[in-house]
Each structure stands twice: as C-alpha cells, then as structure tokens.
N, C-alpha and C positions, 0 to 999 in steps of 0.2 A: 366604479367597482373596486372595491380591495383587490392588492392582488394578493394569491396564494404561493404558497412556498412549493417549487417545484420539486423531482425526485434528487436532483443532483444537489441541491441545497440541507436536504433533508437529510441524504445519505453523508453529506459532509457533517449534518449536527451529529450526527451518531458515530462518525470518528472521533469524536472531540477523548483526548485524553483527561479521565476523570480524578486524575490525581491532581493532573497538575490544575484543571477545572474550582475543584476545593480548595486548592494551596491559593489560588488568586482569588476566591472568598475569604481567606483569613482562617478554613475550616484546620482541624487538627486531624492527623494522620496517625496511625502507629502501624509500622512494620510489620506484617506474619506472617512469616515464611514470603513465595511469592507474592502477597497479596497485600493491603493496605486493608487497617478496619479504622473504619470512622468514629472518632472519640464521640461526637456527637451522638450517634446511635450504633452503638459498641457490636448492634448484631447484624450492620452490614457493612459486607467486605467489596475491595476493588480491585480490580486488574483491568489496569488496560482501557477501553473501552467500555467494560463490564461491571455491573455489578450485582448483588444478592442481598435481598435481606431473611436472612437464616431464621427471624422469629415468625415471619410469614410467607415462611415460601415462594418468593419470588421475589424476580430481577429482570434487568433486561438492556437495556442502551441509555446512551446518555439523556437522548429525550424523555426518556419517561421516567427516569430516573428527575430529574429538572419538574414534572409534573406529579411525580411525589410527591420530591420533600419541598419542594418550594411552591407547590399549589400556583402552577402553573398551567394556563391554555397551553395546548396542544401549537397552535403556533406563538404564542409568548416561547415558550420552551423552544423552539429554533430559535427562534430569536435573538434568546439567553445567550444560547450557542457558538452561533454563528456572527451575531451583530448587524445581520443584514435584511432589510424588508425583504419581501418578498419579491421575485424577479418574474413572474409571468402569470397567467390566467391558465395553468396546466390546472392537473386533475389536485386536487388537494390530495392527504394521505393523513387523512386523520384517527386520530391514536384509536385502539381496541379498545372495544364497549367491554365497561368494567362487569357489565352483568352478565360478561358469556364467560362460561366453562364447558371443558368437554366433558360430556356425561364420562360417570364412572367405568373404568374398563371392567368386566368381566377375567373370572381367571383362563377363561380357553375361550376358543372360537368355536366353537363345534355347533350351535343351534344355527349362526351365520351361516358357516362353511354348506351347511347341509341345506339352508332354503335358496343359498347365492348357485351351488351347484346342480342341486338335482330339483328344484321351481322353477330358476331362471337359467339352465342350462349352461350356466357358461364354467367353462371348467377350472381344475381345482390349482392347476398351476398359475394360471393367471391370477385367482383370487388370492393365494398364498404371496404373490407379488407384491399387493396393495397391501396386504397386512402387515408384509415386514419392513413395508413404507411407514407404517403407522396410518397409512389416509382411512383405512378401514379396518373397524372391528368389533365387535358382539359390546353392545353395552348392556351393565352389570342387571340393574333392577329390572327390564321388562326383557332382553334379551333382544330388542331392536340391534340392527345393524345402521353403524353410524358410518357416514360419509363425510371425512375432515377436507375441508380446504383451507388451503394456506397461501400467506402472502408471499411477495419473492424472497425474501429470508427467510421462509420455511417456518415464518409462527402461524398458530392455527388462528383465523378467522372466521369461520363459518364450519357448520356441520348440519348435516342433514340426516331425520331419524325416518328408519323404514321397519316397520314391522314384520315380521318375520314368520309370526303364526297367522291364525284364523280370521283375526282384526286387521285388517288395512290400513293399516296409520300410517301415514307420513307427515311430516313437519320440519321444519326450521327448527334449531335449539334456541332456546331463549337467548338473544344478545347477538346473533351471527348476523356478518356483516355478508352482504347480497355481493357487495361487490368484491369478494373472493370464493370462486366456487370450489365444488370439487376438482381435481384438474392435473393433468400432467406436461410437465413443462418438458419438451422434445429439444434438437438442435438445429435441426432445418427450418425452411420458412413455412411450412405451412399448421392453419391452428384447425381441426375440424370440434364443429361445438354443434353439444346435443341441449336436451331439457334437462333428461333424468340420466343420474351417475349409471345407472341397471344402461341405459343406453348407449351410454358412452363403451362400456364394458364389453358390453355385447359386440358392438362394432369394431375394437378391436380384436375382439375374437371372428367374427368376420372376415378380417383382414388383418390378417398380422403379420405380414411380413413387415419389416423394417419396421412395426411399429414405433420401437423406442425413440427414433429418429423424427417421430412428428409432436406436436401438438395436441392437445384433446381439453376441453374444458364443458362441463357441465354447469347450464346457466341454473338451473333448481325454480324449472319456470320459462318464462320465456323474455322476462327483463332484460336489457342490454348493457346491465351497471354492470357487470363481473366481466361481458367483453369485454367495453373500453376498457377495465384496469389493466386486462388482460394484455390488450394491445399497448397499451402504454408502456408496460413494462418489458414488453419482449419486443422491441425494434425491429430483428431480425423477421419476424412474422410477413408476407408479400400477399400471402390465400387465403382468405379464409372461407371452410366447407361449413356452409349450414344445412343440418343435419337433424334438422329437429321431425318431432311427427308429421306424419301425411295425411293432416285432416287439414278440416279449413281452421282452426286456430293455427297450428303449424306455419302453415302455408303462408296465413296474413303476416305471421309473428317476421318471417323469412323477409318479407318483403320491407318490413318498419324496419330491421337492423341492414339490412344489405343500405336501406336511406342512413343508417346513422354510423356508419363505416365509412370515415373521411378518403378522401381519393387518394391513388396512389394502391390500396388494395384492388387483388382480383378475388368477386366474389364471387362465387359457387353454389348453388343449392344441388346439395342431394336425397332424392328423394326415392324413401325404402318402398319398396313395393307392397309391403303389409302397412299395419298407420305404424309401428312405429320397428325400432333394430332388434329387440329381445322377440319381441311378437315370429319374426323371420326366425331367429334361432331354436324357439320353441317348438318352431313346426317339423316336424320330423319328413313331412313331405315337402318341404319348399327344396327349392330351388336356388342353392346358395351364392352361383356364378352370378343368378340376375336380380342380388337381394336390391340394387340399384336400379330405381325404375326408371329414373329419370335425372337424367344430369341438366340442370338451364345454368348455363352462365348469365349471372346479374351483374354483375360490374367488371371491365376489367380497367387498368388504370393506363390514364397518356403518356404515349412511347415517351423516354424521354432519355437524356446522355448518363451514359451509365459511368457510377462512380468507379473512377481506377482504385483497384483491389490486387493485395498481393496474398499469397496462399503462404501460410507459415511452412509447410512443406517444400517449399522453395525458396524459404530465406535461409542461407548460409550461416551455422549457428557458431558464433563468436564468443571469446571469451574475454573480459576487462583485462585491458591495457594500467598499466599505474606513471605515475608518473612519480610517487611518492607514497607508496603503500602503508597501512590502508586507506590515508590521508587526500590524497589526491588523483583523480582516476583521469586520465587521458579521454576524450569524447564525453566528457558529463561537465555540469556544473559544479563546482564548489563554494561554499561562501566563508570565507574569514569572518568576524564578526567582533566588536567588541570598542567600550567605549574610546573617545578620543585621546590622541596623545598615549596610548599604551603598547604602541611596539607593531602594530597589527603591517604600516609601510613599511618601516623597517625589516621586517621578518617576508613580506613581499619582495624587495631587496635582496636581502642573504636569497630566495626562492630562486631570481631573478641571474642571482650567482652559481648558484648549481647548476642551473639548465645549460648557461652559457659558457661553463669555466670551471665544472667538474669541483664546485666547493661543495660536494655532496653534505645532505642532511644525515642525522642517525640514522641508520635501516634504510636507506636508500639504495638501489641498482645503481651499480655503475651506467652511465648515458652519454651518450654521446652528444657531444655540443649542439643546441639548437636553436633556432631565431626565435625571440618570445617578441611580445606588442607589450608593452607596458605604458598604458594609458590614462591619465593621471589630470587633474582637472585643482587640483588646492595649491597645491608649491609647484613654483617655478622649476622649469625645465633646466635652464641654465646654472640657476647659484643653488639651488638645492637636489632635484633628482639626480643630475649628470653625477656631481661632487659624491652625496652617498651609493650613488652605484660606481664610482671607482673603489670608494672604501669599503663597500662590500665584495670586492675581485671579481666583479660580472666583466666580461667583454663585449665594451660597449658598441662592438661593429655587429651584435649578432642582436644587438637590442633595440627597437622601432619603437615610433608612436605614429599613429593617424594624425594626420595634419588637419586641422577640423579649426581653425582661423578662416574660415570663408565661411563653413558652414558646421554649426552645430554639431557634434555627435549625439547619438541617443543607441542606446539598446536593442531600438529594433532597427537600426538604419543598413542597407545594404554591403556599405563598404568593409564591417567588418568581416564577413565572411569571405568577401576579395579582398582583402588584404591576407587573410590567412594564405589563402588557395595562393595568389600572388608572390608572394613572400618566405613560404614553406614554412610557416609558423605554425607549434605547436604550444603554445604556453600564450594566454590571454589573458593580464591581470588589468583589473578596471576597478581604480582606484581614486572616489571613495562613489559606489554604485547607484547612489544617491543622486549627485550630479549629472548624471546621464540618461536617466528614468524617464524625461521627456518633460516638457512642458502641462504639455494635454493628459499627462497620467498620475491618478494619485493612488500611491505605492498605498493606499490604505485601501482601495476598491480590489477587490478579488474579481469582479469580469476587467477591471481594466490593464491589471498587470498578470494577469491570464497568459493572455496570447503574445505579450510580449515574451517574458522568460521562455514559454512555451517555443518562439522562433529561436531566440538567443538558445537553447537545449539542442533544437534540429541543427542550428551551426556547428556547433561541439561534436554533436555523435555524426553528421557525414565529411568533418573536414576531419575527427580524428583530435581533435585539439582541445588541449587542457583548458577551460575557462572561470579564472578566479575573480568572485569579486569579492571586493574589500567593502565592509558595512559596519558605518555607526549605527551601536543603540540609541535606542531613544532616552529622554530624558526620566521617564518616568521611572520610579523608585519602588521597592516594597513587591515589586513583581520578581517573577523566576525571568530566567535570562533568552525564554522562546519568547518569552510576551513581550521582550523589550527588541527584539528582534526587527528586520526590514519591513515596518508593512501588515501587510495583508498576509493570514497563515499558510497562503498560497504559494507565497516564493518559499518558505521553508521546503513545502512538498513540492517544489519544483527540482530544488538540488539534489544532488545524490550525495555530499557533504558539508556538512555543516563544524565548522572549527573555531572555536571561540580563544579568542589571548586578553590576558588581561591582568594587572601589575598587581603583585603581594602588597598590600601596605604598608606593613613593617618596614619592607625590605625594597623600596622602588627602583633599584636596582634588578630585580628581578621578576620573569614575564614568567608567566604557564601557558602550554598551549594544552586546549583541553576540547577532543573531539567527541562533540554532542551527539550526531548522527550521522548513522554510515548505512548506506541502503546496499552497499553491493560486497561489503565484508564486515567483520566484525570491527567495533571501536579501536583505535588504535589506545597507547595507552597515554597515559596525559603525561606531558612532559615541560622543563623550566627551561629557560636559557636567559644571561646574563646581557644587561644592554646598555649600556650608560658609563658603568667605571671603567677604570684604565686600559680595560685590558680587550674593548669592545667588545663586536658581539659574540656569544661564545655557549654552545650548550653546556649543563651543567649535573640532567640526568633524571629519572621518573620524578612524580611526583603526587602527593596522595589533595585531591581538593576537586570537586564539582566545581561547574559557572556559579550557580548559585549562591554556594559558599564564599567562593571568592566576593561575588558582587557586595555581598553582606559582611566584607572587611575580616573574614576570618583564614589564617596563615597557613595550614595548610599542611604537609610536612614532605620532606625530599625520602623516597625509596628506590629501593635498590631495580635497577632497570633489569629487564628482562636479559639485555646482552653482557649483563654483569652477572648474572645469574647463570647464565653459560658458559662462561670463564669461569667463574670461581667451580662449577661442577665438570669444566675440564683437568682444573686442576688438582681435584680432590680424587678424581676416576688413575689420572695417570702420577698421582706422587710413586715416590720409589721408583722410578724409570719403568713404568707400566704401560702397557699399552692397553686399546681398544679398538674395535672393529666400528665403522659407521655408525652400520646397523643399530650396534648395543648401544650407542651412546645416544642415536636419536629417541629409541626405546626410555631409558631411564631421564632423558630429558623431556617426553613425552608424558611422564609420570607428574614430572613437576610443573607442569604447562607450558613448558614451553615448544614451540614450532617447531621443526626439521628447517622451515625457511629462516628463523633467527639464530640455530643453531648455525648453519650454512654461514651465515653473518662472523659469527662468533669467530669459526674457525677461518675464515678468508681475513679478519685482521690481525688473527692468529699467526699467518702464515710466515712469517719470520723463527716464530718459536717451535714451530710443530714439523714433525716429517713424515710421509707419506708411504707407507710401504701395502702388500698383498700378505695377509696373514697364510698359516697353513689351510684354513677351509677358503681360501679363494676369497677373501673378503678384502675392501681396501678396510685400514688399521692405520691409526695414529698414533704418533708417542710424540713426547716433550725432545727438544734437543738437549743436549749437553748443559749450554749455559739457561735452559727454562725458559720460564715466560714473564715472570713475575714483576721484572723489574722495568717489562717492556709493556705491560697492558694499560699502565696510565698512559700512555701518548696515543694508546687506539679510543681510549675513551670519548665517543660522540664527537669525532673528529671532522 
C-alpha cells in the first residue's frame, strides 16, 4: 500500500519559504515593496509563504502553488517540498476540487434572515453570528441559503444550498468536498454532530450556554467522511454526541459511526424526542427541558494512565536571558555555521574568552565569569585548543570538556546535561556538530534528528545554559546559504539562532558575522572582525553583505555601526558645552533607530568623557566634560 503524506508533513510543505523555494530553481525574482514578483509570470507576487496570481484571482500555499505552475500531483507537490515519502497510512489531504466555487453572494441577507428566523425559528442573533463568520449567507441568483464548510485553515470546502421559498431544494454545490462539513470548531473536548446545518443550529439554540466552548459539525447526510477529518484534525476531541434524527435511518446511521469511531472516544447518542432538533423548536408547545429523549452511552474508552499535563495559567511567565544580545540567548540553541577553515573556532574561542575573563564582544552586558564545556572533536586538546584559548585571554580553569575516551559522545547522550547541573555551566559550545550527531543518525532525515535536537533544546531551556554548536556547510554550490546548511530543515527550526561567519575574498584577513535568524528578537546587525594579521583577533565594525552574497565571492562594504551613530549624535547634541536630558536624547535617538538599550551602551563607554547631573525639571542630563570625548572614542571602539 502507498503510503500517504501525513498532516504534519503536509503542514511542513506549506511552510516552505517560496522565495527562497524559486531562487534554488534558478527562477528570477524582482523586488516590490514587501513582496517579490516573479519575472517568469510578472502577475504573481510572493511573500512568505504566499502567494497571488493578480491575473486570475487567486493564490494560496506552497503546495498548490508547486501544482500550478509545475503541474504537479497533489502529493508529487509535497514531495517537491519536502523531499520526503510519505510517513504513514493517516488520512490523505488532498488538494481542493478545482470545479467547486462558492455560489455568488447576494447584496443582503434579508430573504435568508427571514426563512432562517421566522420558518426555522431559530433566532436572529445567532444567525447574524454565522454570517459575519461568512459560513452563511443568501446566494445571489435563486436566493438559496448557503452553508460553507471549511478545512482547518479556514479555506472553504464544501457548501450546502437550501431553499428558501416554496421549492424544497437542497443539494451539495458542484465540487464540495463531503469530507469538510458545515461546522464549528469549539476549545473543549467535546464534538456533537448532526445531518443537517438547520440542526445543528437549532441545537444550539436549545442549548446554549457555553456553547462556544464545544464542538458542533454537520455531516450533510449521514456519511462518516467529514467526522473522521474532523477528528483527525482536532486531537483535543475525547466525546463525541450523535445527534442525528430519531427515525430508523438516524438510528442505524448512530450505530455505523459509533463502529467507525477508533477507541479511546466516549460515544454518546442523543436522541431528540421529536424525529429531529428544529422540529422541537418549532413546536411552540414542546417541552424544551426534555427536547433530550434519550441519552445511551455506545462506547466509552479503556481507563488508561493519564498524560502529565501542565496548565499554562500556572506556568510562571519568563522573560529571555542573553548571553550576547540579540545573538545568543541563554536556555536556547544557537547555531554558528559556515564553511571550513573561516573563523567560525576561532570566534567560538574569543566567545569562550568573554564568558570566562570578561574579554566582552560589541554590545555585550557586563558578566560575570562562568564555567563554559567547550567540546571539540577535530584539533588536539593539547597542541591546538589549550594554546588558542590562552591567546584568546579565556581562563582556562573555568573551561571543561567531557571526557568521552571510553565512550563516545553524541547529542543525545545523558552526560551533557550532568555535567551542566554538575559543573554550574552556562555556555556549551560543540564544535564541529557534525561529529557528535551519532552514528545511527542521518542529519539529512527530519524524524531522525527530530527528537535529538528536540532533547538537546529541553537541556538548554531547564539547565538555563547557552548551547552553541559550530556547523560546516556542505559542499554544495549555486545554492542560498539555508540550503547548504546542517541537514535536514528541521534543525534550522530547532534553534532559536542561527549566525553564519564567513571570510571576504578580497580580503582573507577579514571574517563577517552575519545573523540569519533570530526567533526571540530582532536580527542583530551584521558585523566584521579581523583574524589572521599582526595584530590578531580584533573587531573592526557594521558591515553591509548577506550570507548569500558573501558565498557568491562578492565584497561587501564596512558601515557605520549603530554605536558610532550614538556617539557621533552625542556629540553633535552636546557641541558648545550643551547639555541634555536622558529622556530627549533617547527621544531623538529613537528617531534615528536607534535603541534606549545601545544608547545605554553608548553612554557607559562614554563614561570617562561625560558628566552626570539633575537638570532644573528633575531629569537626570548629561554634558561633555572639559577635555570632551573625541580623542577618547577610538579606544571604546568594539573593544
């Protein structure tokens, strides 16, 4: 049996970023405003994930996008994607029948409104609900009321037409797919599912307290393709109440689904005391307490050990630690990255010196000294690591390795996380990450470096501890610098940053470090530092150049850093022995882009040239001292 492409596979194709998707076809891009438009067909644009094409109205994800333009199956187009067969016998999810549309909307609701409220009693606030959902609303030519259902990203799949006047019509729309009904998707576990949408309706007007908070799906029949999806897609789901007519179709229909409801649900039939839930509403003399004739429990599921669960209203809400903002976050992963031989040790090294011996980076907090692991698998411990970590000024009694001469290390092995806890280490660099991946793992399968990094992530965020690892690209050429990356695109979205370094060619003497992705703050900004000539390692200040760029051998060019941009607007604010308030200065620096936290920066290396006083409004105010600053700002430069 094939297998098919499950939901999580699926939902991974439809992350796929579509720019960079084109750029590694060889496709041409052009700029506009936010968006990219494809030279190929000038009148669709991309962002993101998304896309449009403007001369036919419509777009939509990566997959269907891939079954466009490249006349692709529905799972060829994961495929594409992803690069992965398919991993299980789940439910498929196959693309929308190109022959359904939703009938034309009418300009008002008003023939709706009036056969939904005063035929089918059920009232006008409720129905006003569903319309400004869009799941219902008057279509244009016959004046039918239409019932949309949607899949779990809210695109429409099915709709059901209900006549409205004298004719009794109902039908399916041409193209809709059975297995998404009408339906509203709740937050608790339970789903109660009817035949017809009029029923569903009904029922919660019936009963409506808390109704928002449940489940409700109308099958449009009495088929059990639109549950399964239903359940497939909502986890969360434990009940479910069937709820269909109280004849003998009904009845039997109750009986087929409660058998094709996998175990592990408890199932429910409730049964309306009239044949069906409008029928009860209608009656002006029912009896509304006992519209429930009959409740039979059909299945419930085997006791079994219940999963430890924690309630986000009892998780203590924390806010990211840095170790090196925005660059490097304390409790998360990070990944260096970048070909061999270009600085990525070395620059781990100087890392390995700040932690331990206060040789702080640019924009760094002051820190107190800390035990780092610096774990290393290529060069000798002795004639090579020892040697550059004294030339880097690390203090090599706060610096460890895992002794791993008896037995292997790997990534997911125990001891790193006791040795953290053991040790009081906060900084873990594993260098080059490759080496350590395990034998049984190949960094190119996404289930099998899953659950590794995924454990390697839980060590960091409960010991608290920085965890770096050092990664070659691969050899392959012609590609952007994600694709030449560790692996499987799984460890990318494992880390929380991602920092590429990698040598000018002009100029091999000099490195960029240039941060790709930052999931818990904004980019930092990209920066050079010198490594090789006389004068060792040494920053040297912004600089303008993508990975990209760089890998395709082009130079680049040095700008003016943010914390030179702070300086030079201190000193233009306070020429002629002028002062300033905080306040106004973080204001006008504010203007320019730059931070209150790199101003801060600015003015703490400042501190030799500046003096601190309380203006007349109670504000603290700075001014220059006597001899200035001017002659003193080259020695604060990225020191």
């Amino acid at each position: 049996m094939k297998m098919q492409y499950t939901e999580e596979q699926i939902a991974r194709a439809n992350q796929t970023d579509l720019v960079s998707f084109l750029n590694a076809q060889g496709e041409q891009l052009v700029k506009s405003g936010r968006e990219y438009r494809w030279k190929k067909h000038d009148s669709v644009t991309i962002s993101g994930n998304r896309w449009y094409r403007h001369s036919q109205s419509k777009g939509g994800y990566p997959v269907d996008f891939v079954m466009e333009f490249y006349y692709a199956t529905f799972p060829e187009a994961v495929k594409i994607l992803i690069g992965e067969e398919g991993e299980g016998r789940q439910k498929s999810c196959p693309a929308p029948s190109k022959d359904f549309r939703l009938p034309e909307k009418n300009e008002d609701n008003e023939k709706i409104m009036k056969y939904l409220t005063e035929k089918r009693e059920i009232e006008k606030t409720l129905v006003e609900d569903w319309i400004d959902r869009g799941d219902i609303y008057e279509e244009k030519k016959h004046h039918n009321v239409i019932f949309v259902g949607r899949d779990a990203d809210g695109i429409p799949r099915y709709a059901h037409c209900r006549g409205t006047g004298e004719i009794k019509y109902r039908g399916d729309v041409t193209g809709s797919d059975k297995s998404y009904g009408f339906s509203y998707r709740g937050t608790d576990n339970q789903l109660f599912v009817f035949e017809a949408a009029i029923d569903l309706l009904s029922f919660i007007q019936l009963f409506p307290k808390d109704w928002k908070k449940r489940s409700y799906l109308s099958l449009g029949g009495v088929s059990s393709v639109a549950l399964m999806t239903f359940l497939s897609e909502r986890p969360q789901i434990t009940s479910v109440f069937l709820c269909l007519d109280n004849d003998q179709a009904g009845n039997e229909a109750c009986e087929k689904l409660a058998g094709e409801i996998s175990e592990g649900y408890s199932v429910i039939r409730l049964k309306p005391y009239k044949k069906d839930w409008n029928e009860i509403l209608c009656d002006k003399n029912a009896d509304r307490k006992k519209a429930i004739a009959e409740t039979i429990t059909i299945k419930v599921p085997e006791s079994e050990e219940r999963v430890p669960m924690l309630c986000y209203e009892d998780i203590e809400q924390t806010s990211v630690e840095w170790l090196w903002f925005p660059y490097i976050p304390f409790g998360k992963l990070t990944i260096i990255q970048g070909n061999p031989g270009e600085g990525k040790t070395y620059f781990a090294m100087m890392l390995t010196a700040a932690c331990t011996n206060r040789k702080l980076f640019p924009n760094m907090e002051d820190i107190e000294p800390f035990n780092v692991i610096y774990q290393t698998a290529e060069d000798g411990m002795g004639d090579t690591i020892k040697p550059r970590l004294v030339e880097a000024g690390a203090d090599l009694s706060r610096v460890m390795v895992i002794d791993d001469t008896e037995e292997a290390l790997t990534l997911s092995d125990d001891r790193i996380e006791k040795a953290v806890r053991q040790n009081h280490v906060r900084l873990v660099i594993i260098d080059p990450v490759q080496a350590f991946i395990g034998a049984d793992v190949d960094m190119n399968r996404a289930n099998e470096v899953r659950p590794v990094f995924r454990k390697l992530g839980m060590i960091a965020e409960k010991t608290g501890c920085a965890i770096v690892l050092i990664g070659h690209l691969n050899k392959s050429s012609g590609t952007q610098s994600t694709y030449r990356g560790l692996g499987s695109i799984d460890i990318m979205a494992a880390v929380r940053s991602l920092i590429f370094i990698g040598k000018v060619r002009k100029d091999p003497t000099t490195r960029v470090l240039i941060h790709e992705k930052s999931s818990l703050a904004p980019p930092g900004e990209t920066m050079a530092f010198k490594l090789g000539d006389e004068e060792g390692f040494r920053w040297v200040g912004a600089y303008e150049i993508s990975a990209d760029e760089l890998l395709d051998g082009k130079e680049g060019k040095a700008t003016e850093t943010k914390l030179e941009r702070g300086a030079k607007l201190i000193r233009e604010l306070l020429a002629d022995k002028k002062e300033i308030s905080i306040r106004e200065l973080d204001e006008k620096a504010k203007e320019q882009g730059i931070s209150g936290r790199t101003m801060r920066d600015v003015r703490s290396r400042m501190k030799n040239e500046l003096e601190y006083k309380v203006n007349e409004k109670q504000e603290n105010s700075i001014r220059l001292k006597d001899d200035g600053w001017q002659s003193h700002w080259s020695k604060y430069r990225f020191l």
